[in-house]
C-alpha positions in Angstrom: 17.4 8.2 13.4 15.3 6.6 16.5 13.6 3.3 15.9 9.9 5.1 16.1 10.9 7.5 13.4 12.2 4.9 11.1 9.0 3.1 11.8 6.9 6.3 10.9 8.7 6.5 8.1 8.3 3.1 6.7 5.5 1.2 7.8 3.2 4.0 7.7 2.4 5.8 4.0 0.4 8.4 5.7 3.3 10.3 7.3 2.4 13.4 5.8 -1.6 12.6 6.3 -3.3 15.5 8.5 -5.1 13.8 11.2 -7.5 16.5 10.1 -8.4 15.9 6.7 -7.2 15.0 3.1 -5.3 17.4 0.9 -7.1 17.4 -2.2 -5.3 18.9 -5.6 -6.1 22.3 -6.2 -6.0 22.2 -9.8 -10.0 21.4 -10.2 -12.7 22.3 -12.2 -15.3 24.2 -9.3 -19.2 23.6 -9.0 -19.6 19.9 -8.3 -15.7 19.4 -7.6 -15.8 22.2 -4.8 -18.6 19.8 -3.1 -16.6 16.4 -3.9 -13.4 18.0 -2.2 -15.6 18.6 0.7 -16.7 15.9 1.5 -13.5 13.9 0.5 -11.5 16.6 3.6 -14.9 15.7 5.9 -14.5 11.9 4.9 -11.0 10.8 5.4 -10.6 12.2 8.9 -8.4 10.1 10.7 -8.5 7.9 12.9 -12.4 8.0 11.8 -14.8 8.7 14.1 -16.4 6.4 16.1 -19.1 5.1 15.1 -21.4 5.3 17.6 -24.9 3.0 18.8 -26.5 2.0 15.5 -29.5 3.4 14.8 -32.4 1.1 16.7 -34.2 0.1 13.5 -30.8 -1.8 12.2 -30.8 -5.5 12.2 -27.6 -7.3 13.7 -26.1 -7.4 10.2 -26.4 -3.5 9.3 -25.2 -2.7 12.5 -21.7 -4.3 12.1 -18.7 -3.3 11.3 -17.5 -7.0 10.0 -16.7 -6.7 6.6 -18.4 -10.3 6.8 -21.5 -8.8 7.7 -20.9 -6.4 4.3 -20.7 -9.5 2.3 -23.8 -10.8 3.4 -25.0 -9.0 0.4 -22.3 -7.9 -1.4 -20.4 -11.1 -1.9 -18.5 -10.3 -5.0 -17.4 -7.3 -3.3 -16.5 -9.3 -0.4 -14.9 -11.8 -2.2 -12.4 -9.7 -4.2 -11.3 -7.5 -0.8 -11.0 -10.9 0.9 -8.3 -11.4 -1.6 -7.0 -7.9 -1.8 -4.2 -6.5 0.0 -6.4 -3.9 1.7 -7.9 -6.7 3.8 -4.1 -7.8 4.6 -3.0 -4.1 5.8 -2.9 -5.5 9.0 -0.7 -8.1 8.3 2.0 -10.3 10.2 4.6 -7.5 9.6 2.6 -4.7 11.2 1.1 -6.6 13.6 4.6 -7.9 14.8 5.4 -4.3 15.3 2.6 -2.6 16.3 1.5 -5.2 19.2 4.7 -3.4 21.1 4.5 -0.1 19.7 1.1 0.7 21.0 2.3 0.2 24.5 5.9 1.7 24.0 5.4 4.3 21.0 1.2 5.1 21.5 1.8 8.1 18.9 3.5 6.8 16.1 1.2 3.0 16.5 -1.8 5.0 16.3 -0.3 7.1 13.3 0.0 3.6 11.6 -3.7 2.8 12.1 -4.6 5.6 10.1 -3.7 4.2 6.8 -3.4 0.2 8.0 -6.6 0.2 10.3 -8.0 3.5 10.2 -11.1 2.8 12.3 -12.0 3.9 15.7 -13.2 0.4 16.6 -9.4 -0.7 15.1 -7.8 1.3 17.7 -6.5 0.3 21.0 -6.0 3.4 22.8 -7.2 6.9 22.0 -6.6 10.4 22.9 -7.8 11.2 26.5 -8.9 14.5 26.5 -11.1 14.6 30.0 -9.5 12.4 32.7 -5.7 14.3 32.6 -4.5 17.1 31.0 -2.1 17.4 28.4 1.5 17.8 29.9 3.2 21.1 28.4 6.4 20.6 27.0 8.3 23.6 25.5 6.0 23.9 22.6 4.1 20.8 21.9 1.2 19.2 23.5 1.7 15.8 24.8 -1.4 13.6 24.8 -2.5 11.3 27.5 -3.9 8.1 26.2 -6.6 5.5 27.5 -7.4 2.7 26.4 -10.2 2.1 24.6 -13.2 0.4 25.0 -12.7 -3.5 24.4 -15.3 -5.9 21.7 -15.9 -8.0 24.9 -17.9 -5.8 26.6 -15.4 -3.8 29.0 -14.7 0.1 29.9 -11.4 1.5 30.0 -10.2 2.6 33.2 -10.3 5.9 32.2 -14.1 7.0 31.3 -14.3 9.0 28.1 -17.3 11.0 27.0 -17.6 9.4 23.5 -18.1 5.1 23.8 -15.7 3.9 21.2 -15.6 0.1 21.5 -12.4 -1.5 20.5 -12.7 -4.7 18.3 -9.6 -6.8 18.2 -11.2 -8.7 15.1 -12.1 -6.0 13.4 -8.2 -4.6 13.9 -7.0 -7.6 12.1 -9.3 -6.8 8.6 -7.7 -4.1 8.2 -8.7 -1.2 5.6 -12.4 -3.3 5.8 -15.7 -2.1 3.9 -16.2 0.6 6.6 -13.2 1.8 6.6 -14.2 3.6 3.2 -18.2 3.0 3.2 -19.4 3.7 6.6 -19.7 7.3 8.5 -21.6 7.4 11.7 -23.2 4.4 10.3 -24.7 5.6 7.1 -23.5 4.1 4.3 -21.4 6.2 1.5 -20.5 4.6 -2.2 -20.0 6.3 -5.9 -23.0 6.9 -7.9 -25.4 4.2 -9.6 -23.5 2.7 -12.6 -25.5 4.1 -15.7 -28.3 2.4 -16.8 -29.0 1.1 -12.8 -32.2 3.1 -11.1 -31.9 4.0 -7.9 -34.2 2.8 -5.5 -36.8 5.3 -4.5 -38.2 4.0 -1.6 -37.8 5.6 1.5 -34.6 5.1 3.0 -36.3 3.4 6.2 -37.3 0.7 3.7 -33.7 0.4 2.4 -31.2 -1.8 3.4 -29.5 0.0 6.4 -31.0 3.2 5.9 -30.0 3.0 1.6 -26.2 5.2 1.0 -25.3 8.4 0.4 -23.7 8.8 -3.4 -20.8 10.5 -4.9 -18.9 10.6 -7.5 -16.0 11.7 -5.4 -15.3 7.8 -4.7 -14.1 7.5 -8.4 -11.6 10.3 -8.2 -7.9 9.6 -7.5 -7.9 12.0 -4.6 -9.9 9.4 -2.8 -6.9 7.6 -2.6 -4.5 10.2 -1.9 -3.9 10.3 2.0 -2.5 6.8 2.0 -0.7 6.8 -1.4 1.2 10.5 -0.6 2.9 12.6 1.5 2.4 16.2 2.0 4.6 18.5 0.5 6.2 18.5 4.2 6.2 14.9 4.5 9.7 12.8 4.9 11.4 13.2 2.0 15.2 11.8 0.8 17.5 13.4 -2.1 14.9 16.1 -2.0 11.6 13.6 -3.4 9.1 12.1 -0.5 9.3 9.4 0.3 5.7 8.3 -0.6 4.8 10.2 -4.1 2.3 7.8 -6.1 0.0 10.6 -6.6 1.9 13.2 -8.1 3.6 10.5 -10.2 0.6 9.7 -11.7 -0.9 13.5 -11.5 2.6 14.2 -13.3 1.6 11.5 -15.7 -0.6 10.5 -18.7 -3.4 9.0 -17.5 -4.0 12.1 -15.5 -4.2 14.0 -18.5 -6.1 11.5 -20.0 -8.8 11.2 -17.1 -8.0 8.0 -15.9 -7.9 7.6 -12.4 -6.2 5.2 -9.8 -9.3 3.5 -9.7 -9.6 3.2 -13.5 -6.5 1.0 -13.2 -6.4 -1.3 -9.6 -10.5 -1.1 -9.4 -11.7 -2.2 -13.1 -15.1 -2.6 -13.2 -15.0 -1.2 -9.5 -14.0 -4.3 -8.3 -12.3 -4.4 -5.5 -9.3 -6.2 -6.1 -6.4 -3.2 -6.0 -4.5 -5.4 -7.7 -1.0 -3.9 -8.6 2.7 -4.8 -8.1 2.5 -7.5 -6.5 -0.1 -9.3 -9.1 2.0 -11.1 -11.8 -0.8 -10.3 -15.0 -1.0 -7.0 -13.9 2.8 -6.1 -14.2 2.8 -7.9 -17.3 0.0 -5.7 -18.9 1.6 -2.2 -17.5 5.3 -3.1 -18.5 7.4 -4.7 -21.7 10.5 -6.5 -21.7 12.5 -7.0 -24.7 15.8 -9.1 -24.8 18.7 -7.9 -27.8 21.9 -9.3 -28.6 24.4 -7.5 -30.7 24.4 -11.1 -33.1 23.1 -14.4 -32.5 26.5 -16.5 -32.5 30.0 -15.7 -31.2 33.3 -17.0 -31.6 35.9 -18.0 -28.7 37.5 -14.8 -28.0 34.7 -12.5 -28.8 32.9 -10.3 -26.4 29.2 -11.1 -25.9 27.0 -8.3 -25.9 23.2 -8.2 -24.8 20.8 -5.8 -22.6 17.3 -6.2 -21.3 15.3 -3.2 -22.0 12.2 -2.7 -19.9 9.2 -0.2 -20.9 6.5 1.1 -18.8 4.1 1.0 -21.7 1.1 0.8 -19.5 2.2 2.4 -15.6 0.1 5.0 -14.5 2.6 6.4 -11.7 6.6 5.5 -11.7 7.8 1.7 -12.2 8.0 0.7 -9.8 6.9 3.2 -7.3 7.6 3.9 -3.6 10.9 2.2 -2.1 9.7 -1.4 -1.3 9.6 -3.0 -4.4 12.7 -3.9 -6.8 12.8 -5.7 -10.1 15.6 -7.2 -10.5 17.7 -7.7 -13.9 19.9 -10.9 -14.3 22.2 -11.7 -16.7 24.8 -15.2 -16.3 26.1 -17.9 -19.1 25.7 -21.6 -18.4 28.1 -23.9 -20.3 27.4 -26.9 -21.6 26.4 -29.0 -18.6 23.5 -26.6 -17.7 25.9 -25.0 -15.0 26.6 -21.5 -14.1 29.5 -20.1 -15.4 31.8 -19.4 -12.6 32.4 -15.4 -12.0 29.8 -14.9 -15.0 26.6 -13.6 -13.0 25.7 -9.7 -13.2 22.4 -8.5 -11.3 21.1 -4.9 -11.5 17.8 -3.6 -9.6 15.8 -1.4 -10.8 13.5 0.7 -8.1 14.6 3.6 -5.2 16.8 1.6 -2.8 17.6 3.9 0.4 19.2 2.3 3.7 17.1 0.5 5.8 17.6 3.7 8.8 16.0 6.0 6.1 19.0 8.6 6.3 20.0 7.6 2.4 19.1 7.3 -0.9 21.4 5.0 -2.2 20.0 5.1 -5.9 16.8 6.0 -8.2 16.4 4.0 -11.2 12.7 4.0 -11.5 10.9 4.0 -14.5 8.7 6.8 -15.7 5.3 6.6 -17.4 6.1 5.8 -21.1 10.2 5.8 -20.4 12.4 2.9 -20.4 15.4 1.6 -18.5 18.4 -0.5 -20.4 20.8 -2.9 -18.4 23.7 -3.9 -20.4 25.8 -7.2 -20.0 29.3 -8.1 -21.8 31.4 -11.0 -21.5 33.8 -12.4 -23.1 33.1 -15.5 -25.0 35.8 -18.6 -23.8 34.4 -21.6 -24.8 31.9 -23.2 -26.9 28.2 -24.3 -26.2 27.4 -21.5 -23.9 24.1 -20.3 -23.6 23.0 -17.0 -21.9 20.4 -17.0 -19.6 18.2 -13.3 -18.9 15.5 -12.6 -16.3 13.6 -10.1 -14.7 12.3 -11.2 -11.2 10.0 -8.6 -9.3 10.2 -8.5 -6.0 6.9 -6.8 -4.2 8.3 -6.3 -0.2 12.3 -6.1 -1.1 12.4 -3.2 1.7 10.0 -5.2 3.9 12.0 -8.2 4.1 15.1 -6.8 4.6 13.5 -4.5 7.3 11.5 -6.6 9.3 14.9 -8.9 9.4 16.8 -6.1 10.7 13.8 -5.6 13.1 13.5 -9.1 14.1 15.9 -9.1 17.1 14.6 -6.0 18.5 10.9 -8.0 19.0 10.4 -8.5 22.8 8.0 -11.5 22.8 7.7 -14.9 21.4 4.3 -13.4 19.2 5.9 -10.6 17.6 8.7 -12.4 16.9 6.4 -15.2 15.3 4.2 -12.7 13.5 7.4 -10.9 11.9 9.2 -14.4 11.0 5.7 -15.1 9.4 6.2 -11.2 7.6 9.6 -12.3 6.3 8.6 -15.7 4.6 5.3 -14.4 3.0 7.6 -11.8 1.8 9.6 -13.8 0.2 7.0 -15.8 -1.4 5.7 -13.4 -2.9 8.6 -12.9 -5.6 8.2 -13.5 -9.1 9.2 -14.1 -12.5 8.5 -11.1 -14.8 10.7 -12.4 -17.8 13.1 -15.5 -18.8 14.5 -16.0 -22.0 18.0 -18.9 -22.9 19.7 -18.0 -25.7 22.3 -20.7 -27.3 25.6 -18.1 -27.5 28.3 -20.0 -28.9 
């Protein structure tokens, strides 16, 4: 599989995402649904369109883009996307790669940005449609590109019809405030919380220009385009690669109305928390620890398992193929050491190979299912004490891919950025479970 593909693949969850609009599930209720799914196809056009000149009665503040500018007055909300992965979308690891790719691979770099930085202002170079015609190939188009309009002030080389205005700090934010707020700079959000009145002044009086409400923000299809392939999207062993919604559409909490948001945005905060949050993987899955009997004799064989539940998953545990939990089993004798030879590790998650062209096993855990990893050894010596653990970790496909990528890097920065990928990786690993249990 070519490098770009693999990259399409991997680093951006919106392979199967129409740079036309949002697939939205057809199994809906009509009336005010029919309108949400409209705007939701209307909304998540990607890359989003440009913004434009804001209009001449906005102060410097409404006028930005900056999700600083957003907190201005929102600070809570500010404060928990600060923290959020969402603001870290365009991290060292994409960065590392996509600081070539948009010069070697335009297509597929700009194909990332629709889920990582899905902004017009995020983009480097966009589609020239004026200054040179498409070249014809047998059947596709290929586009010519330009470069976009830079934050500092300059024009691209080649003039475009529509001002777009690249902002290299606004790149970095990632999926910002206006990446899901602003259209054309007016201002979109769910409706009022109950209780709240809206403000009836007129919206000249409002805070750039008030916002445009509904309800469609609190449906799970508002997160689909990043979160799942099409039905034609890459897929491995016959499943997509990227399938959170229909795991969780497939699932309880669809049935029982609770959506995506209802989970990572409590409170509709905006914290996304999931995976890689320690408390949160706590809450969604239980871990139990058995042993056949408490003591055992020299000679006998030690049985035990660690059985994990998702008691509280909304979608597959763990989804996608970049996490892995990891189950370990090993006896310690009577020094505190490791017992030589007596170590046994399974992963739980969808490992495939790091080209894409194989699924090398599926062990993840369905809403309200559980997974059982088994460990026997025979007993040969007293004082032994087994030690059990479940370590989760978040960017297991990550690491190991953006190692593999490493030497391909061309300059000093990417190379930087992707070492930088690899050790915030790794520290992001955790401890799920540990129990010691005195054996014989």
């Amino acid at each position: 599989m070519k490098w770009s593909l693999l990259y399409i693949a991997v680093m951006s969850v919106c392979v199967g995402l129409s740079s036309e609009a949002v697939a939205v599930s057809d199994a809906l209720p009509a009336v005010d649904d029919r309108a949400q799914i409209e705007f939701l196809k209307s909304h998540w056009q990607t890359p989003i369109p440009p913004q434009g000149k804001p209009p001449a009665q906005f102060s410097s503040v409404e006028g930005s883009l900056e999700p600083e500018s957003c907190g201005a007055c929102h600070r809570p909300q500010y404060e928990d996307w600060s923290g959020s992965l969402h603001s870290k979308s365009m991290g060292p690891g994409v960065r590392g790669q996509t600081m070539e790719l948009i010069h070697d691979d335009s297509k597929t770099a700009l194909l990332c940005y629709s889920c990582h930085a899905p902004l017009s202002e995020q983009q480097e170079k966009v589609v020239d449609k004026d200054s040179h015609p498409s070249r014809l190939t047998k059947r596709r188009q290929v586009p010519s590109w330009a470069p976009n309009a830079s934050d500092n002030g300059e024009r691209p080389a080649l003039k475009l019809k529509t001002h777009h205005a690249f902002s290299a700090s606004l790149q970095q934010k990632g999926l910002s405030c206006a990446g899901c707020h602003v259209r054309g700079h007016q201002r979109f959000g769910p409706p009022k919380r109950d209780g709240l009145i809206e403000n009836s002044a007129p919206a000249l009086q409002l805070p750039h220009g008030g916002a445009i409400r509904t309800a469609a923000f609190e449906r799970a299809e508002f997160c689909k385009g990043c979160h799942q392939f099409e039905p034609s999207g890459y897929a491995l062993n016959g499943k997509l690669l990227e399938n959170t919604y229909n795991e969780w559409k497939d699932g309880p909490y669809a049935r029982e109305g609770k959506s995506c948001q209802s989970c990572h945005m409590p409170e509709r905060r905006h914290l996304w928390r999931g995976i890689h949050d320690p408390e949160m993987v706590k809450h969604g899955v239980s871990v139990r620890l058995s042993l056949e009997k408490q003591r055992y004799q020299v000679g006998e064989q030690l049985r035990a398992e660690i059985t994990l539940t998702n008691t509280g998953v909304g979608h597959d545990f763990p989804t996608y193929v970049t996490p892995k939990i990891v189950v370990r089993f090993e006896l310690a004798g009577m020094d505190g050491k490791p017992v030589d030879g007596s170590a046994q590790e399974e992963r739980i998650g969808r490992e495939v190979t790091l080209d894409l062209t194989q699924e090398l096993f599926d062990h993840r855990i369905a809403p309200g299912h559980s997974r059982t990893v088994r460990y026997i050894r025979t007993i040969d010596r007293t004082g032994l004490t087994l030690r059990a653990s479940v370590m989760v970790v978040p960017d297991d496909f990550y690491i190991q891919f953006f190692e593999a990528t490493l030497p391909k890097a061309k300059s000093k920065e990417a190379k930087a950025l992707l070492e930088q990928a690899i050790r915030e990786g790794r520290a992001r690993s955790f401890s799920l479970f540990t129990e010691n249990a005195t054996v014989s």
